[in-house]
C-alpha positions, 0 to 999 in steps of 0.5 A: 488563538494565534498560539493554538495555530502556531502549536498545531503547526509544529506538531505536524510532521515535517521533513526538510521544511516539507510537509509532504514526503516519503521516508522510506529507505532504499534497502528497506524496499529491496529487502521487502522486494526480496522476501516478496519475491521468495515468498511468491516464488516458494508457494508456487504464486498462491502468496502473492497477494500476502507479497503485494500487501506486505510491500504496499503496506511499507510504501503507504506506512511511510508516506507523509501527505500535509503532515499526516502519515497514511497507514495501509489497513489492507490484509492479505486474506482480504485480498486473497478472496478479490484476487480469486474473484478477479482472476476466475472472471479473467478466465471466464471473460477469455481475458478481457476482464485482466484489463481492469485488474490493474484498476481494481487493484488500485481502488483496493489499495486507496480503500484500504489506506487512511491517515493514521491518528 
């Protein structure tokens, strides 16, 4: 039995003696910033949920918690349609609403994150 722990330990991910970590590179992150930025900025804002899905999907696909890699399962269409929700009841809330925008913003992310297998 104790061979069984012993394997199952050293399949999980490991980083420096870590199980937890982030193995993302700096201009990796800047590149995706740089082509979310662009992207944003040549289709007058209307991508901005495809440039927020691209780099969350980058920093969640390369966090490791306990061993297991997470995975970002989210799309920009299903963001699309929240984002349109959210900003028309912004508007119609003369703004009030934006305060929760950040929050909702959120709970999409983790709703839309699982451990990869």
């Amino acid at each position: 039995m104790t061979t069984n722990i012993t394997i199952q330990e050293q399949k999980l991910e490991n980083r420096r003696g870590q199980t937890s970590y982030f193995d993302g590179g700096l201009l990796q992150f800047i590149g995706w910033c740089i082509l979310g930025f662009l992207v944003t900025v040549f289709t007058l804002g209307i991508c901005y949920p495809w440039s927020l899905t691209m780099i969350y999907g980058w920093k969640i696909n390369h966090t490791v918690v306990e061993g297991r890699r997470l995975k970002f399962n989210g799309s920009a269409v299903g963001l699309f349609g929240h984002w349109i929700k959210w900003w028309i009841l912004t508007i119609i809330t003369i703004g009030i609403y934006g305060f929760w925008l950040f929050i909702k913003l959120e709970d999409w992310k983790a709703r839309n994150t699982t451990f990869a297998k």
